[in-house]
N, C-alpha and C positions, 0 to 999 in steps of 0.2 A: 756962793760956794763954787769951787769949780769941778771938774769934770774928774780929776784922782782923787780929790777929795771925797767926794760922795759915792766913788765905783769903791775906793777902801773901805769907807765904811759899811757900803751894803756887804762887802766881803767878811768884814769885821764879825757881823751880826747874824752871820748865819744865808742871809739872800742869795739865789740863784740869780745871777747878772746875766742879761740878755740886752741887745738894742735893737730898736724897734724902728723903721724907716715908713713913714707914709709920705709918696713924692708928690700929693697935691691934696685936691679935694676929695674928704673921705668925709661920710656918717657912721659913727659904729653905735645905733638904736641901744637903746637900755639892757644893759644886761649885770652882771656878779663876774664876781672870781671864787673859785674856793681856797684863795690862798692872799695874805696882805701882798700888800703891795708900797714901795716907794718907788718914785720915779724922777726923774729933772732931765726938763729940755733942753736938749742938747742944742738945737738948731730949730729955727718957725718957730711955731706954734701953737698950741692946740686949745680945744676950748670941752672946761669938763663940766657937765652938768649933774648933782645930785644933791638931795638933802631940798629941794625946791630952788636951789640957787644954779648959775655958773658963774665959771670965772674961767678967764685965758689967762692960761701958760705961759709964758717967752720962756728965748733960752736963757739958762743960768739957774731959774727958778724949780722947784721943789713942791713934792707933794706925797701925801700920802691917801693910802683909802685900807680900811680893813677888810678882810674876808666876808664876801657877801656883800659890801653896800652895790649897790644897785646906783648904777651911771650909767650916760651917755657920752659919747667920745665928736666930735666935730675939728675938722683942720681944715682949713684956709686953702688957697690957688699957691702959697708956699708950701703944702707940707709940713713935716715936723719928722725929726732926729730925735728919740726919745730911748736916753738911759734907764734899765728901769731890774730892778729884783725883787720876785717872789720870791717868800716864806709859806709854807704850809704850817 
């Protein structure tokens, strides 16, 4: 999917569209949202942990997590450009 495609939709659906810039190596420890969330990488990539698994991001790729799940956020010596909208 590309990048008007997925910022329409989250517009679509109600999401508040924000981008999110981390320019190298970040940890963001376990935490919630209290709001869903959808997001795709726009640039890097990132690596999400929750449910006992992870998986890395690239750009182009797509993801979702609902209100409350509980993750961990990690990115790489590149960084990561990440498209992304809450919903409450």
């Amino acid at each position: 999917m590309d990048r008007q495609t997925f910022e329409a939709e989250l517009a679509r659906d109600g999401y508040d569209i924000q981008t999110n810039t981390t320019p190298g190596v970040k940890v963001n420890p376990e935490h919630s949202h209290p709001f869903d969330v959808r997001a795709m990488v726009v640039q890097g990539a990132l690596t999400l942990s929750r449910d006992g698994t992870s998986r890395t991001y690239r750009a182009g790729e797509t993801f979702t997590m609902p209100k409350g799940c509980l993750h961990s956020e990690s990115y790489g010596p590149e960084g990561a450009v990440t498209l992304f909208g809450r919903k409450m």
